[in-house]
C-alpha positions as MATLAB code, in Angstrom:
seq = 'XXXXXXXXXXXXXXXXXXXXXXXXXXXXXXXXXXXXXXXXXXXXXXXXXXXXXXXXXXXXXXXXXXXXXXXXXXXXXXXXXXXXXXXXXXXXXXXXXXXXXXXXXXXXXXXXXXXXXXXXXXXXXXXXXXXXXXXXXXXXXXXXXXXXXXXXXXXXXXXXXXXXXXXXXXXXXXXXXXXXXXXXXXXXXXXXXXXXXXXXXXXXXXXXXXXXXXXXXXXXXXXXXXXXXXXXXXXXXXXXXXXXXXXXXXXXXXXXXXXXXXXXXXXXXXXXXXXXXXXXXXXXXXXXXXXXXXXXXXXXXXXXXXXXXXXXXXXXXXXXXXXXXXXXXXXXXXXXXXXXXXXXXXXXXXXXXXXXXXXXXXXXXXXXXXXXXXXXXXXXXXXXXXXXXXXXXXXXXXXXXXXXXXXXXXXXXXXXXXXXXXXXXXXXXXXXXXXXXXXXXXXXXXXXXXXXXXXXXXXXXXXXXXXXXXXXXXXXXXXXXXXXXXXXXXXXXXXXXXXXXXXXXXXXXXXXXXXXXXXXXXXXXXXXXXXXXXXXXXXXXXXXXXXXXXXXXXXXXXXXXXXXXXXXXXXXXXXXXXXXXXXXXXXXXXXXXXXXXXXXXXXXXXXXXXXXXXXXXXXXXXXXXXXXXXXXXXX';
ca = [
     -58.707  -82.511   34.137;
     -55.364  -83.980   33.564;
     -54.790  -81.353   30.472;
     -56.005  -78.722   32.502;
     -53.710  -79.583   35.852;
     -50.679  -79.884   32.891;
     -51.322  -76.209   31.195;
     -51.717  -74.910   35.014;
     -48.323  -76.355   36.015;
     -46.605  -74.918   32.615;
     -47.920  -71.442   33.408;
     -46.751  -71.547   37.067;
     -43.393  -72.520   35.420;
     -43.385  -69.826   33.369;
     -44.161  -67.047   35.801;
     -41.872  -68.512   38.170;
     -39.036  -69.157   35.548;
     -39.703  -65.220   34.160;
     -39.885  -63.456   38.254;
     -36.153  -65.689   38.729;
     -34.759  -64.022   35.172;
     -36.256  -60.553   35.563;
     -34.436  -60.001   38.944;
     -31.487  -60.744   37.678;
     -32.046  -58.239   34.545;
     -34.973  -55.456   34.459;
     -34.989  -55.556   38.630;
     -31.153  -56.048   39.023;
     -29.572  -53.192   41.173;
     -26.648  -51.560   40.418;
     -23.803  -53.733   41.402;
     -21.536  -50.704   42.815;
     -21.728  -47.394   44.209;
     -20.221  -44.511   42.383;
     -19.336  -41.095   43.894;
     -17.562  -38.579   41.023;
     -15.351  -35.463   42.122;
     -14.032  -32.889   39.774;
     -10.661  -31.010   40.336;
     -10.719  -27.717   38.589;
      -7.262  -26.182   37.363;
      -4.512  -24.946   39.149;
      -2.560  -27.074   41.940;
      -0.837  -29.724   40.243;
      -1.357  -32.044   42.709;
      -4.933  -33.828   44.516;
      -5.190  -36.424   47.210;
      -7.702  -38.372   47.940;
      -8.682  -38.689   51.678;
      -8.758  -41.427   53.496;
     -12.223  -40.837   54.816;
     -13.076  -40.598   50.756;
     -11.632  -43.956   50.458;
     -13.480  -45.632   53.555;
     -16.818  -44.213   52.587;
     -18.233  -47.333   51.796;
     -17.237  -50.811   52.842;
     -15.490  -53.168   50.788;
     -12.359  -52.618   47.592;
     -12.300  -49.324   46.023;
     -11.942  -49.198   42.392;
     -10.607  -45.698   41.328;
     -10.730  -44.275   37.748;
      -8.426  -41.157   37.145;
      -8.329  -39.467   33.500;
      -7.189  -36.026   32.388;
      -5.354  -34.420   29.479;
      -1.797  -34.434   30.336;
      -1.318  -37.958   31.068;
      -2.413  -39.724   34.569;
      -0.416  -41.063   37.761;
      -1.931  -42.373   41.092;
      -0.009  -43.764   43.883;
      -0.919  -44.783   47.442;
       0.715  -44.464   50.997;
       0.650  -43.226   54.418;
      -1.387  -40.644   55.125;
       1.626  -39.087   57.290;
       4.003  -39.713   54.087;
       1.735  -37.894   51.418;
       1.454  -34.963   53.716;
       5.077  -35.175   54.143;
       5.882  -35.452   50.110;
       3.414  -32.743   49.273;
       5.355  -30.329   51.518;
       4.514  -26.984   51.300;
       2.629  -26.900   47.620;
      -0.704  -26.153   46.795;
      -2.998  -29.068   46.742;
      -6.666  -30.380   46.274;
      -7.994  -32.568   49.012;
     -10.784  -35.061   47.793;
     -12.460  -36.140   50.983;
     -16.359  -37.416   52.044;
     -18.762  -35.919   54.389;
     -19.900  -38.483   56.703;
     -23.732  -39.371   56.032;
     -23.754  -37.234   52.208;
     -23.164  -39.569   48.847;
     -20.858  -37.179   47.355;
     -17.263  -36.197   47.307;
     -15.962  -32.459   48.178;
     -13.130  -30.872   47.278;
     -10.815  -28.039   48.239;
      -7.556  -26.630   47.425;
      -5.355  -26.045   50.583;
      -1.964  -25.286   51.488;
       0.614  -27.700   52.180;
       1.733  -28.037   56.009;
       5.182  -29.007   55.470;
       7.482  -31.762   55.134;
       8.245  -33.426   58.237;
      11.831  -33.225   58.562;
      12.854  -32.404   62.088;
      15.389  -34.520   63.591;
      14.869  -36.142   66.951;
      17.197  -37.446   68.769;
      17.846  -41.124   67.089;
      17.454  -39.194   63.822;
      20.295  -36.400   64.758;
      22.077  -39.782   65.845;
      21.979  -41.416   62.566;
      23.291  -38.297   60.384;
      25.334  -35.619   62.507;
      28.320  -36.565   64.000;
      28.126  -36.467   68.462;
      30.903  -35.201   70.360;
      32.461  -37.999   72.711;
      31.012  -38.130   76.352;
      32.551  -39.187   79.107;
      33.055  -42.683   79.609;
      34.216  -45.555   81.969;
      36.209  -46.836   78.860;
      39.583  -45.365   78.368;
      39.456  -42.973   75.705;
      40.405  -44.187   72.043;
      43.887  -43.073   71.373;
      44.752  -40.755   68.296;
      46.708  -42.151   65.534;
      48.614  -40.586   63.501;
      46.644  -39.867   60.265;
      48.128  -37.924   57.339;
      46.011  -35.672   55.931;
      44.514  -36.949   52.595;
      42.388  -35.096   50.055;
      38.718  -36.333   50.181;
      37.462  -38.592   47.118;
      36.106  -36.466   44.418;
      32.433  -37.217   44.413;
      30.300  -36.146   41.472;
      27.234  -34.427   42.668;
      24.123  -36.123   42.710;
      21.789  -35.251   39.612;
      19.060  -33.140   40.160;
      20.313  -32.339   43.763;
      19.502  -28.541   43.513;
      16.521  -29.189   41.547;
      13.333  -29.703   43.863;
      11.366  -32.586   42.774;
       7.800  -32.216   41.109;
       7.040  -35.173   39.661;
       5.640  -37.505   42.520;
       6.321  -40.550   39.957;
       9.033  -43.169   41.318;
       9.143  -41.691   45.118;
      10.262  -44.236   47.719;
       7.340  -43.409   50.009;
       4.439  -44.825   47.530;
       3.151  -48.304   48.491;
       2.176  -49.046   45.175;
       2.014  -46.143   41.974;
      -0.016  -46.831   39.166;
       0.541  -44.710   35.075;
      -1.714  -44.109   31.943;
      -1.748  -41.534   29.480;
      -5.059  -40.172   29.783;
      -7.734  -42.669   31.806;
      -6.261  -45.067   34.585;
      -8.607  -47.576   36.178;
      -6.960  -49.488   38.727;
      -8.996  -51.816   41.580;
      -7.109  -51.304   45.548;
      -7.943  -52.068   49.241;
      -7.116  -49.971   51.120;
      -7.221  -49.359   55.048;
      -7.702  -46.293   57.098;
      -4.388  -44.614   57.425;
      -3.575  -44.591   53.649;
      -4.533  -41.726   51.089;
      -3.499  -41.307   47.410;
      -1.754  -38.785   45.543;
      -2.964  -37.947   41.826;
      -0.568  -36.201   39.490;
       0.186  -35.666   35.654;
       3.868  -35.211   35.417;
       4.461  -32.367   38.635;
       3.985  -29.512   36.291;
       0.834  -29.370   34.597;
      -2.134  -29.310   36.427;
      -3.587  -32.351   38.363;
      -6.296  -34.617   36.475;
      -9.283  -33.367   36.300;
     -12.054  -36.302   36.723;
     -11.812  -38.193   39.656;
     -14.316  -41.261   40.529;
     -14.705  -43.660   43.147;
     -16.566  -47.013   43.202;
     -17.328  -49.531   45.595;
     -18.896  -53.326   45.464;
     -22.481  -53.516   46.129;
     -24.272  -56.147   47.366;
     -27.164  -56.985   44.724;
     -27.537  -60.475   45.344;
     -30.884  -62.117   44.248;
     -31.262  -65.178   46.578;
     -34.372  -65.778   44.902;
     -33.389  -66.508   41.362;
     -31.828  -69.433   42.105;
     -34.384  -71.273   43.340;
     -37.276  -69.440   41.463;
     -35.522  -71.038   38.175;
     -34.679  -73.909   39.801;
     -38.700  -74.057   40.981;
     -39.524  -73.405   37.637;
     -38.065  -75.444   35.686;
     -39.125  -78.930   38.148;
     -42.758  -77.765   37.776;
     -42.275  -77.414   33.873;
     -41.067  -81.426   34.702;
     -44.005  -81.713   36.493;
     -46.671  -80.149   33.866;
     -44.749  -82.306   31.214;
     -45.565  -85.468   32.866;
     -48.765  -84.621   33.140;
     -49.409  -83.545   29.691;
     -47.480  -86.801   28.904;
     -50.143  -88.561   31.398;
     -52.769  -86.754   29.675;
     -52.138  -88.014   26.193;
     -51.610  -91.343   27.034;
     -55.122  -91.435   28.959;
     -56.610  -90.161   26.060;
     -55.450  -92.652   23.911;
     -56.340  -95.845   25.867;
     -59.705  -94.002   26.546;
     -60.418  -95.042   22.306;
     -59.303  -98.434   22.519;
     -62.293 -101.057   21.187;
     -63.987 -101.828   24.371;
     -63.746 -105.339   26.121;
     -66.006 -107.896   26.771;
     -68.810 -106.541   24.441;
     -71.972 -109.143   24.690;
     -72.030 -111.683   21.619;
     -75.342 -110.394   18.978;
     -76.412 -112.830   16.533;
     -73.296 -114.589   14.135;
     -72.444 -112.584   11.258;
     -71.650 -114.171    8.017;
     -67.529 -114.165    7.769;
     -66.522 -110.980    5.056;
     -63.144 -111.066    3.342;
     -60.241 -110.381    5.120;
     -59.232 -106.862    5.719;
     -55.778 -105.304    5.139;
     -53.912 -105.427    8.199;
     -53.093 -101.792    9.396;
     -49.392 -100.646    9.700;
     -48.989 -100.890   13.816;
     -48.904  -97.218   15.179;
     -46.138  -96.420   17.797;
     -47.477  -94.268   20.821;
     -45.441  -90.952   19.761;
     -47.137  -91.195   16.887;
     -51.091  -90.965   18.546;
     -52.685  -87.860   17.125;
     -54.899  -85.676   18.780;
     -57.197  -84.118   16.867;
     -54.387  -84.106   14.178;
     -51.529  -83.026   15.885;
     -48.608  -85.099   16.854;
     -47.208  -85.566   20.313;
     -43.602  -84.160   18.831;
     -45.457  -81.036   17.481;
     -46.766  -80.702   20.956;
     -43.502  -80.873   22.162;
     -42.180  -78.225   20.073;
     -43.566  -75.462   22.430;
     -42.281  -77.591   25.904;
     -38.550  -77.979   24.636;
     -37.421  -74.154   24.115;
     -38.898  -73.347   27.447;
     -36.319  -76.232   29.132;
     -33.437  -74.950   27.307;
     -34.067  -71.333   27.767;
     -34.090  -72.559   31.585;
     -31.069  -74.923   31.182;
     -29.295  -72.329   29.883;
     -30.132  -69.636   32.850;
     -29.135  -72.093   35.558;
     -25.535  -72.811   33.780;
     -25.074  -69.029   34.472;
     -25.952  -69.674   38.230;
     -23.539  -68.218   40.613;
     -23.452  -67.528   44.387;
     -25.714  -64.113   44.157;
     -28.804  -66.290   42.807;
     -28.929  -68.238   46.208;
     -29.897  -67.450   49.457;
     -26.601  -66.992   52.148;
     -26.010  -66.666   55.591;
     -24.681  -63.764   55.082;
     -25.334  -60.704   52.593;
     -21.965  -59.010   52.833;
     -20.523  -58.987   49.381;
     -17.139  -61.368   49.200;
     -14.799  -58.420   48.294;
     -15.552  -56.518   51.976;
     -15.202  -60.394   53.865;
     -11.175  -60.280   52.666;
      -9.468  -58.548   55.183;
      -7.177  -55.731   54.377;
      -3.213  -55.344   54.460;
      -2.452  -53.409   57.764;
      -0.063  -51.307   55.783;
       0.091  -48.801   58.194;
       2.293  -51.470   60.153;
       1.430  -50.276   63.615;
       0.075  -52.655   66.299;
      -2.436  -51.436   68.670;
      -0.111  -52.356   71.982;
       2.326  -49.796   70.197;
       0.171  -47.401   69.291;
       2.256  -44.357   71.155;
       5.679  -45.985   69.245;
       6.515  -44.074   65.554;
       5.449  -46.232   62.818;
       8.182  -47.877   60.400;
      10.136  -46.014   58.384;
       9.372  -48.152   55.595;
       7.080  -51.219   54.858;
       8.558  -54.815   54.145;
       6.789  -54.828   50.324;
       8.216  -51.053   49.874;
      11.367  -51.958   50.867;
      11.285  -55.251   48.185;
      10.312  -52.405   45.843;
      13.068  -50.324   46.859;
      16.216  -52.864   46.246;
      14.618  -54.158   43.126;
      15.181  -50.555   41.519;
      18.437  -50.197   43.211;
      19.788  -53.923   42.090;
      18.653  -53.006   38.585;
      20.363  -49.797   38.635;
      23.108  -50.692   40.334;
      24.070  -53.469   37.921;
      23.845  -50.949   35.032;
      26.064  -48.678   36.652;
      28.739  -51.124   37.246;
      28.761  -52.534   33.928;
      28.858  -49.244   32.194;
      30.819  -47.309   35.236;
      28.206  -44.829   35.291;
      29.495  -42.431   38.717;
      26.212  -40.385   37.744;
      24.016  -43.445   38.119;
      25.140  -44.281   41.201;
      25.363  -41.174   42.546;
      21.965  -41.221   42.836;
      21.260  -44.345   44.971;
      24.720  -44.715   46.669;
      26.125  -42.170   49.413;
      29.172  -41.981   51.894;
      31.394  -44.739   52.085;
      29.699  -47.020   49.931;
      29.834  -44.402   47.388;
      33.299  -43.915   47.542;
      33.982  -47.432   47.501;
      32.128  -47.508   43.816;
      33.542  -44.531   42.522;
      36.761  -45.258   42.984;
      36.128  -48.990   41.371;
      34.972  -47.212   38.530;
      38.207  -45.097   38.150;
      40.431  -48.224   38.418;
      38.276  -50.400   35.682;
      38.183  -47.631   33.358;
      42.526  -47.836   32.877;
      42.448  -51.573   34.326;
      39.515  -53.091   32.289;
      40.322  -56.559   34.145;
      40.128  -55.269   37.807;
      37.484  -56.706   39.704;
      33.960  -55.123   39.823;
      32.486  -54.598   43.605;
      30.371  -57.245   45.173;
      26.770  -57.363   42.847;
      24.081  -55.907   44.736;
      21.433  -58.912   45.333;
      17.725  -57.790   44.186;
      15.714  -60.687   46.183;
      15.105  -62.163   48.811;
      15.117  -60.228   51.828;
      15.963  -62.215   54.530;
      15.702  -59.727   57.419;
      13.747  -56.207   57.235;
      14.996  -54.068   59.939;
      13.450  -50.437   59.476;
      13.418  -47.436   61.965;
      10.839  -45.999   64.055;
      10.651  -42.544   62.668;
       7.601  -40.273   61.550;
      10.265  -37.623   60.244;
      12.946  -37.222   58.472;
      16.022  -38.242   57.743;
      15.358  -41.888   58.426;
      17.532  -45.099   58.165;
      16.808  -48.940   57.649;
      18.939  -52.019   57.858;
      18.402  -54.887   55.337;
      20.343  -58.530   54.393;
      19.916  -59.733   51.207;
      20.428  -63.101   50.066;
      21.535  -63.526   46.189;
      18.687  -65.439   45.292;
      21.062  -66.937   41.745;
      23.248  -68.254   43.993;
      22.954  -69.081   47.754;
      26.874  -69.461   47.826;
      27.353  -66.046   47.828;
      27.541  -64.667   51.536;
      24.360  -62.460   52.357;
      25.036  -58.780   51.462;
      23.581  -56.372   54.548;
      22.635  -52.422   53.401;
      22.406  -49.438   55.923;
      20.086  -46.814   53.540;
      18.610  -43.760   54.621;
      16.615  -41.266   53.018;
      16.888  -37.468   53.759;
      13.670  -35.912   53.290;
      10.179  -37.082   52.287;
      11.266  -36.194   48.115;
      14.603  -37.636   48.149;
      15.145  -41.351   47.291;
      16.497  -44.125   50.075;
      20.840  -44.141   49.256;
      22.863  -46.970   50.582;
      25.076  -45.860   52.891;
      26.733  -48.765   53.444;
      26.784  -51.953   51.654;
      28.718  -54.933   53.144;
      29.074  -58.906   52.845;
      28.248  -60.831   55.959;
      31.082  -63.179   57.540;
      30.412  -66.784   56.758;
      30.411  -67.268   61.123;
      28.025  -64.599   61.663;
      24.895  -65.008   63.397;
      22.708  -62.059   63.247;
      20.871  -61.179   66.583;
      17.166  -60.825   67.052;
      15.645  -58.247   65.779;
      12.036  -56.534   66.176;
       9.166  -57.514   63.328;
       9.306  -55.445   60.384;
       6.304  -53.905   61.268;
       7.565  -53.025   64.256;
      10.465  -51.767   63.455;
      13.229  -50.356   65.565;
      14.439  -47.002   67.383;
      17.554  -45.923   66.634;
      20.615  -45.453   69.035;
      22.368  -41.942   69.760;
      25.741  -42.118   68.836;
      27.058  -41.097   72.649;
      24.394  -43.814   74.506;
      25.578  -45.376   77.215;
      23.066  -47.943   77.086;
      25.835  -50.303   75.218;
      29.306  -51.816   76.167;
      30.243  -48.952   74.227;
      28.934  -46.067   72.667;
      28.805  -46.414   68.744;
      30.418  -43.272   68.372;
      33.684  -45.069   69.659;
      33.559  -48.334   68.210;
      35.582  -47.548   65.031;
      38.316  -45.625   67.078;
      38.512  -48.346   69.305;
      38.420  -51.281   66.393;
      40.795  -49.292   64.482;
      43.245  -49.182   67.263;
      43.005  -53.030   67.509;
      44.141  -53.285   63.791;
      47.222  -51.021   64.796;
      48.546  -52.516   67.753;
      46.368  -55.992   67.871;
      46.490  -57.156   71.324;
      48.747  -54.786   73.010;
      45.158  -52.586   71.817;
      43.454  -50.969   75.378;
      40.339  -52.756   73.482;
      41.741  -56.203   72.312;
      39.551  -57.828   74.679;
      36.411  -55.839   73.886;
      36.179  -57.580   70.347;
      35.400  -60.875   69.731;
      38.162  -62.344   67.755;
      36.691  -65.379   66.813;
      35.044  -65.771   62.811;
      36.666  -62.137   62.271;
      38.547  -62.948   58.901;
      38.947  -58.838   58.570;
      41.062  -58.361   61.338;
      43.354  -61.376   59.464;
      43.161  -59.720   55.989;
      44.409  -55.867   57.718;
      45.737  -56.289   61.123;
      48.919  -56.272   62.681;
      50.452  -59.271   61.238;
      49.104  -58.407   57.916;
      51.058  -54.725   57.892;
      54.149  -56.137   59.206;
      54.397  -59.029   56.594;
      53.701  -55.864   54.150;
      56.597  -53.968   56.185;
      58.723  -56.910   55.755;
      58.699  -57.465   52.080;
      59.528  -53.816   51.077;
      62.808  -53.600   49.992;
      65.057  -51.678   51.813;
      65.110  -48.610   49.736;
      61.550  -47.980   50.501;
      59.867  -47.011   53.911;
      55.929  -47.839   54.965;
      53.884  -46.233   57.483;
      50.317  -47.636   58.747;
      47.429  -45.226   60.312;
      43.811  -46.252   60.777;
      41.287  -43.977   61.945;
      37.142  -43.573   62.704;
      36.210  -42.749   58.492;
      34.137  -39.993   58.002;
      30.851  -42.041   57.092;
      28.241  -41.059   59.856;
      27.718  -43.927   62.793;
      23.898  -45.646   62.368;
      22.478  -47.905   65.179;
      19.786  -49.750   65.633;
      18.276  -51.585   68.304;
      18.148  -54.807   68.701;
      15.642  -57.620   71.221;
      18.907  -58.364   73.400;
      19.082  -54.052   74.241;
      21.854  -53.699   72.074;
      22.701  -52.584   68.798;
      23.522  -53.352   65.149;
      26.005  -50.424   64.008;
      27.561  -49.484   60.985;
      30.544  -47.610   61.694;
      33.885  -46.641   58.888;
      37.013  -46.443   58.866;
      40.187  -44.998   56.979;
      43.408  -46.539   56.457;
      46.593  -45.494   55.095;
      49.770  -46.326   53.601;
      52.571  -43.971   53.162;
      55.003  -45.253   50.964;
      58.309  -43.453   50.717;
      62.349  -44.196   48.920;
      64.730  -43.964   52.076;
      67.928  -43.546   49.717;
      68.755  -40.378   47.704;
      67.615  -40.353   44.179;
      65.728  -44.026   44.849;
      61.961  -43.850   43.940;
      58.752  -45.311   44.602;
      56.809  -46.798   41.570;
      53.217  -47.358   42.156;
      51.024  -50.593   40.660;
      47.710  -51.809   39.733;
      45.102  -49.950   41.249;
      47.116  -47.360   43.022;
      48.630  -46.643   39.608;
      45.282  -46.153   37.904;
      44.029  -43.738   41.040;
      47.475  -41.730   41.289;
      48.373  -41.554   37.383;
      52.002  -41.500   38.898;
      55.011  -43.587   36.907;
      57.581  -43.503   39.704;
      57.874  -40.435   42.653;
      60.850  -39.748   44.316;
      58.503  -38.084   47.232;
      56.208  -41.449   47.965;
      52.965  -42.546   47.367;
      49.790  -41.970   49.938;
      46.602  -44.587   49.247;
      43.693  -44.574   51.268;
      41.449  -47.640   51.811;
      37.613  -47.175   52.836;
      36.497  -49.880   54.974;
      32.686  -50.211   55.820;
      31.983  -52.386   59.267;
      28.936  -53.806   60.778;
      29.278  -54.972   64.412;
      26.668  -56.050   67.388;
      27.064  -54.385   69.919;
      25.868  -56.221   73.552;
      23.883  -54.432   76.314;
      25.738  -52.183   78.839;
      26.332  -54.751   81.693;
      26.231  -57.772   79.582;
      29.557  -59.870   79.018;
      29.944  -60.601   75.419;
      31.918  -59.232   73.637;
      31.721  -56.621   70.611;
      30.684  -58.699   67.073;
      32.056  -58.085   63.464;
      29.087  -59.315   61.500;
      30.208  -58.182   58.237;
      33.005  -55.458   55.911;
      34.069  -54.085   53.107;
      37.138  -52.454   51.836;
      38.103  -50.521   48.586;
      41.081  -48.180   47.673;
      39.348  -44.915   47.428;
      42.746  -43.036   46.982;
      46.328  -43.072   45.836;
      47.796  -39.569   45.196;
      51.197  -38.696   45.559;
      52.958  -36.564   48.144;
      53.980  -33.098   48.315;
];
């Protein structure tokens, strides 16, 4: 009975240990669902939906391949539209309640590139409206020849290739198959491309996790293999019965005395593994029990989570929550998203550091061209022109790649838009932060700084809205602030030429503003005083032409970026006396000595907070930047 209970128990094990493997092979469902679109030739661009995307819960894994190389990049819904403009493309999207993916080619709508009011603020000059403040008197200004700036390359072409755009979240390369795992939320589509000219990729297939779990496996194996235990110990139990069972019996009754025969040889004592039964060994036996435990050893090392019952079925990859890259709360839901994302933006100054650094090594004007505009533009330029006949004239300020320590984008769903960052040089914490104004004109052109300037070591940057919040911008004539930003660099300027007989002395916070030391009043006079007497200098300072940007800020007022434009006139007083130009004003104007005088213009980029209308602090310098942008000579 025993030998009988112990093969019973070895079969149960067997079926049991067999049902736990084959679910996890023969009866194992797929682990993913697969939906396949193909994009026949012609538009040279495809997008994938976001209702594609979100057909299934959980990560998408999307595999791209055609003949002419692949590129995939994700963003905004809005954005894509925006990029794709007015060209041909094929929309991949899903039917709701059909496994399959349609297709078809349709028209672009448009980039988005009205301006609305903050926009039109941020890029086109504002007449001045009336005001309570007295109006910002008019210096004299010479008139001075604009910097020569090279034209930015590719600025008449119109961009095809969607690789490298500013708007993309995350892009992704191959030359022929891409494969790339994302998780993306509802509000975010992707673009496919080859290079902008040749037709878009052709395959197209999306795949999601599938929940295939076996909760049975687990402890069907595990059941298995204790009632393989089991049937062992009774086999073991078995044998050992058996043995004792022909053992000389006890206690036999006495028969009549024997005569004593010769001693025997004494048998060799026989260890119990070595009992036969009916000629086979108890290790033989065990030769068909031990590959059964390590076949079942080995299964349950390969255990994971999906062989065990859960309280839950969802699969682990739809339980991680999803970046809200779209950036918009619900309590704002009526409020323009962000112009750009905080990990876009990172993305953004990397490139630009990394160029940038290039450019000023090798005083590349193209280069820069292309990611610099306005007055920090002609800041660089003009650098360049100096180092190239003064090799040991110092470079600009290095443009910091990482971190950034405060994200401060616009609220914008067009175009152009604007965003505010400060950057803290992550080599050397020493170096004050460096704060960018950027703004990108349309949905194909890349973010260009439009000013760049270093923080003053006092200033305390107000408040500011969450990144993915972001902020509106100000028109240039509100009257929301102490004063309107179209009037702040008048009115600043003025204080430089008259200091505090200046209408707006008391306007400006004087404290921690080491520019108004470096250029003001007492600065041009010492300058005035140390001329010898044979020469004459004049001062003017006036609003630059760099366009005003504001944002808002928590307090109701403003961060603004505003320029200005100084000049020196520098002319002999006595006949035949002449004016010899140095250092950098040498290099710009090429001029020996000039018996008619020497103009230079200085560029000087500001960044002030601006308080509340009604409030009474004052106006804030939170950071500059100056450069000599020009030094010609006079007619």
């Amino acid at each position: 009975m025993r030998f009988v209970l112990a093969i019973a128990a070895f079969v149960l094990a067997a079926v049991m240990i067999v049902l736990g493997i084959a679910q996890r092979t023969v009866f194992l469902e797929p682990g993913s669902t697969s939906l396949s679109a193909t994009v026949e030739d012609g538009p040279r661009y495809a997008v994938i939906d976001s209702s594609a995307l979100s057909a299934f819960p959980g990560r998408q894994r999307l595999s791209v391949s055609g003949p002419d190389g692949v590129f995939a990049a994700y963003g905004r819904t809005a954005d894509v539209a925006a990029w794709i403009g007015d060209d041909e493309f094929v929309e991949i999207s899903h039917v709701k309640g059909e496994a399959k993916l349609t297709t078809e080619v349709k028209e672009g709508q448009g980039s988005a590139e009205a301006n609305d009011e903050g926009n039109e603020g941020a890029d086109v000059p504002a007449t001045n409206s009336p005001t309570t403040e007295p109006p910002a008197p008019e210096p004299p200004v010479a008139e001075v020849p604009p910097a020569e700036t090279p034209a930015e390359p590719g600025s008449d072409a119109v961009t095809t290739n969607p690789a490298g755009s500013d708007l993309w979240l995350e892009e992704f390369s191959a030359e022929r198959t891409l494969s790339t795992a994302m998780n993306l939320p509802e509000g975010i589509s992707v673009i496919i491309a080859s290079d902008g000219t040749a037709p878009a990729p052709s395959s197209v297939r999306l795949s999601w996790p599938r929940d295939n779990a076996t909760p049975l496996a687990g402890p069907l194996i595990v059941g298995g293999a204790v009632v393989l235990l089991i049937g062992l110990a009774l086999y073991l139990w078995a044998l050992l019965h058996l043995r004792r069972s022909r053992r000389p019996r006890r206690n036999v009754p006495r028969g009549p005395r024997l005569p004593r025969l010769p001693r025997a040889p004494r048998p060799k004592a026989i260890k119990a593994s070595e009992i036969t039964d009916n000629g086979r060994s108890i290790s033989r036996s065990m030769t068909a029990v031990v590959p059964v435990m390590l076949v079942s050893g080995l299964v349950l090392t390969g255990c994971s989570a999906d062989f065990w019952p859960s309280p839950s079925t969802v699969p682990m990859s739809s339980l991680t929550a999803a970046p809200d890259m779209t950036a918009a709360p619900e309590a704002a839901a009526d409020v323009p998203p962000p112009a750009v994302t905080v990990p876009q933006l990172e993305r953004i100054v990397r490139k630009i550091a990394v160029m940038t650094t290039d450019a000023d090594a090798t005083l590349n004007a193209d280069a820069i061209a292309s990611r610099f505009t306005g007055p920090a533009l002609d800041e660089r330029l003009s650098n360049y022109k100096i180092r190239a006949a003064i090799p040991e004239y110092a470079a600009p300020p290095a443009l910091p790649a990482s971190p950034l320590t405060l994200t401060l984008p616009q609220q914008s769903a067009t175009w152009p838009r604007s965003v505010m960052s400060v950057i803290q040089n992550e080599d050397d914490p020493t170096v004050a932060p460096t704060a960018v104004v950027m703004t990108q004109a349309s949905p194909r052109k890349p973010y260009q700084i439009k000013y760049a300037v270093q923080l003053e070591a006092a200033a305390a940057v107000p408040d500011v809205a969450p990144a993915t919040i972001g902020a509106p911008i100000i028109a240039p004539d509100s009257k929301l602030l102490v004063m309107p930003p179209d009037q702040i660099a008048a009115a600043y300027a003025d204080i430089l030429m008259q200091g505090e007989a200046s209408a707006f002395y008391d306007q400006f916070d004087v404290d921690g503003d080491t520019f108004r030391t470096q250029v003001g009043l007492e600065k041009k006079n010492e300058k005035r005083a140390a001329l010898p007497t044979t020469a004459s200098i004049e001062f003017a300072t006036a609003a630059g032409s760099g366009n005003t940007v504001a944002l808002a800020t928590n307090d109701s007022g403003a961060i603004v970026a505003v320029s200005l434009s100084e000049t020196e006139t520098v002319k002999p007083v006595d006949a035949g006396a002449t004016v010899s130009p140095e250092g950098a004003s040498k290099a710009l104007s090429g001029v020996e000595a000039t018996a008619k005088g020497i103009l230079s213009t200085y560029s000087d980029q500001l960044l002030f907070h601006v308080p509340a209308a009604g409030s009474k602090d004052k106006i804030v310098l939170l950071g500059f930047s100056q450069g000599l942008i020009s030094s010609v000579e006079l007619p």
